[in-house]
N, C-alpha and C positions, 0 to 999 in steps of 0.2 A: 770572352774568356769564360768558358763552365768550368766547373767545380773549382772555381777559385779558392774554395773555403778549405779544402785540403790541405796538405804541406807541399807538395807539390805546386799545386795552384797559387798558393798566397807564393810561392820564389819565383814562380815566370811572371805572376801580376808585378813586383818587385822590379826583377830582371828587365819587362820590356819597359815600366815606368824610366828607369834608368837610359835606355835609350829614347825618353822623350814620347813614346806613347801614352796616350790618355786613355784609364783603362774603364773600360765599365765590363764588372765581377757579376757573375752569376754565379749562384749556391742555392743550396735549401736556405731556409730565415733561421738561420745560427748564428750564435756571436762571432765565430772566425768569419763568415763574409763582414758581418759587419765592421769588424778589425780590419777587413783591406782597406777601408774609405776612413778610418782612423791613420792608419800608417802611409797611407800614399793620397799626397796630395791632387786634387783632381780627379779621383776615383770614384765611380759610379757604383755602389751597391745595389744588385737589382736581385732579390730574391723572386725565385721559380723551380719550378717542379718542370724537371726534362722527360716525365716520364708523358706530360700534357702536351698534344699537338697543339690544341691553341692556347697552352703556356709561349711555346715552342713560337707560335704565329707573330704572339704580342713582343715577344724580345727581338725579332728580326724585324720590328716596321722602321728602326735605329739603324742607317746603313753601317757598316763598320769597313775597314782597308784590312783587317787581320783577326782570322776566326782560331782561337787556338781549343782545341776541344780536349779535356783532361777528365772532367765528370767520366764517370763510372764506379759500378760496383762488384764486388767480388766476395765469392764464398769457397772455400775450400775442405771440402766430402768428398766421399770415392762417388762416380759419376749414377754407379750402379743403384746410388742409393738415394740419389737426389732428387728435387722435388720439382715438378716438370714448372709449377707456379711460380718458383722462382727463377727458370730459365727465361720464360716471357719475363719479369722485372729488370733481369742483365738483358735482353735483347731491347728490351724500349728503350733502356740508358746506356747502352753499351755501343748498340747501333744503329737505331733510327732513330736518335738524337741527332748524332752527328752528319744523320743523310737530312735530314728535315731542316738541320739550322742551315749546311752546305749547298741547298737549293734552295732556300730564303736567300742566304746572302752573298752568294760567289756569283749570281748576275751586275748586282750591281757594283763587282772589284773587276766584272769583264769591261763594264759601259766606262767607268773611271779607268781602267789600262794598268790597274797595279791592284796588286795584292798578295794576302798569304793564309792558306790554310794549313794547320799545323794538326796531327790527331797522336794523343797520347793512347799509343797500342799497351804491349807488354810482351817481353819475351818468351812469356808461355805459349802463343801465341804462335811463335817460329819454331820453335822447340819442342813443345807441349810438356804437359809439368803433371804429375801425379796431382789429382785433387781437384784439377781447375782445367776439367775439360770443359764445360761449358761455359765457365768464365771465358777462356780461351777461343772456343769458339763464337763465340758473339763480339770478341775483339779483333779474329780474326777477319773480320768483316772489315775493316777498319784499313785492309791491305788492298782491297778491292778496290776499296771509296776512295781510296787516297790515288791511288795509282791513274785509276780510269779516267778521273774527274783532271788529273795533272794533263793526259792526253789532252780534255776536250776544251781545255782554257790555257795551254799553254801559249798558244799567241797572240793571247790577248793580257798577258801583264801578271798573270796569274799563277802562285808558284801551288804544290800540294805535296805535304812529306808527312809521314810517320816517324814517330821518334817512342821508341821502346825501351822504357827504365826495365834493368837488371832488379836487383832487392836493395831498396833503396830504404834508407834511415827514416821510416815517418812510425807515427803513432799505431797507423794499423801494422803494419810489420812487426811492430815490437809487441805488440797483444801476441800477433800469432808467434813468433819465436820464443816469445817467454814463455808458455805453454808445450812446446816444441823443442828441447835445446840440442835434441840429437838431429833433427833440421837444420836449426841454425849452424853445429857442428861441419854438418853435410856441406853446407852451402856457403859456407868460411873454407872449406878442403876445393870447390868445384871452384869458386872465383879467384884466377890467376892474382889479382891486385890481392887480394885477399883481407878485405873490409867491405863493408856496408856502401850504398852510395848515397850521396847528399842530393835534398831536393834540388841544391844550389845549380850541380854539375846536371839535371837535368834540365833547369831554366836557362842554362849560360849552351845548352844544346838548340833549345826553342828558340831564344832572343836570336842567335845567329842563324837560324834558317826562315826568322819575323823579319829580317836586316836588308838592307839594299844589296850587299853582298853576297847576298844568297840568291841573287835574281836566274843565275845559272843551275841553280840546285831544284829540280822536283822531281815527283816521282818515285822519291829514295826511301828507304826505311836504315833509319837510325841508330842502332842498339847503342845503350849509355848504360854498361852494364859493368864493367870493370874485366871483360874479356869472357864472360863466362859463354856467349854465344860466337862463336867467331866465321860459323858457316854463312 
C-alpha cells in the first residue's frame, strides 16, 4: 500500500484492515504513516522514498497478495508555464513507481494463483482538467499499466483495475479550493451528486475490487466521482 499517509490512503489501509488484511503502509517518514500502525492493529509502517529504484527494490523483497498503488503528486499551473523539472518528479511517482513495484511483485501473485492490483488514477486523466495537464498525463499512464498487465496475468489468479477519485474531501483539496472558491463554485454546479467525495467512498471502491468477489473484475477503470465523468 503507497501513500498510505494521505487521506485516501490511511481509509483503504482502514478499509482493507476491516476485511482481515494485514497491511504494511508505505509513505514518506511523517507522522500520518506513522499514525496507520497506531490506529490499525498489525500494521507495518515502512517508510520510503518512491521516487528511489532501490527504495523501490528494498520494499518489494516482502512478497504481498494485494498492491494497492495511491502515492502521487500533483501541482496545478497552466501547462504553458510549467517547470519541465517537475514533470520528471510526477513521472518517477506518478508512473514508474507503480510499473517498478508491479514487476517486483505481480510475479510472485502469478506463482501463488491469486492476487490484486489496484492503481489510484484521477479523472483528469479521462477528461483532462485545466491546470493538470502533466499531472494528468503521467497518471494517465496508469490506464496502460493497469489494463495491459490485467491481459498478461489474467489466468493466473491475478486481478488489475484503476479506480479514479472525482474531488474528493481531503486536505489537499481544501488548500486548493480555499484559494479558489469560484472553482469550487464550478465544481459543486458540474458534479451531478453535488458534494465533495469522502476518502471512505474511495476505500469501500478499492476494498471491493482487493475482495474474493471481485475475482471476475479486471481490467476496468473505476470513476468514484459523484457522476461528474460519466463517459
Amino acid at each position: 500500500m503507497t501513500g498510505a499517509g494521505s487521506d485516501i490512503g490511511q481509509a483503504v489501509c482502514l478499509a482493507l484492515s476491516d476485511q482481515g488484511a494485514r497491511v504494511r503502509a508505505t509513505d514518506l517518514d511523517r507522522p500520518e504513516l506513522s499514525a496507520i500502525a497506531d490506529r490499525i492493529r498489525d500494521a507495518v509502517a515502512i517508510p520510503a522514498d518512491l521516487t528511489s529504484p532501490a527504495e523501490i527494490a528494498s520494499l518489494a523483497r516482502e512478497p504481498v497478495d494485494i498492491l494497492v498503488s495511491v502515492a502521487g503528486i500533483a501541482h496545478v499551473e497552466p501547462f504553458l508555464s510549467s517547470d519541465p523539472d517537475l514533470w520528471e518528479l510526477m513521472w518517477k511517482l506518478n508512473l514508474r513507481a507503480p510499473m517498478l513495484l508491479t514487476r517486483e511483485l505481480a510475479g510472485g501473485m502469478t506463482e501463488r494463483g491469486w492476487g490484486r492490483l489496484v492503481y489510484i488514477c484521477t479523472d483528469s486523466a479521462r477528461a483532462g482538467a485545466g491546470g493538470e495537464t502533466a499531472y494528468s498525463a503521467t497518471k494517465a499512464g496508469l490506464f496502460g499499466l493497469a489494463k495491459s498487465v490485467a491481459r498478461e496475468v489474467a489466468l493466473r489468479g491475478v486481478t488489475s483495475n484503476v479506480v479514479c477519485p472525482g474531488v474528493i474531501d481531503t486536505s489537499t483539496s481544501r488548500a486548493i479550493l480555499r484559494e479558489r472558491q469560484r472553482m469550487r463554485e464550478a465544481l459543486m454546479r458540474a458534479v451531478p451528486i453535488g458534494r465533495l467525495g469522502l476518502p471512505e467512498e474511495i476505500a469501500g471502491a478499492v476494498a471491493y475490487l482487493c475482495s474474493p468477489q471481485a475475482g471476475y473484475t479486471t481490467g476496468q477503470v473505476l470513476s468514484v466521482d459523484g457522476g461528474l465523468v460519466m463517459a
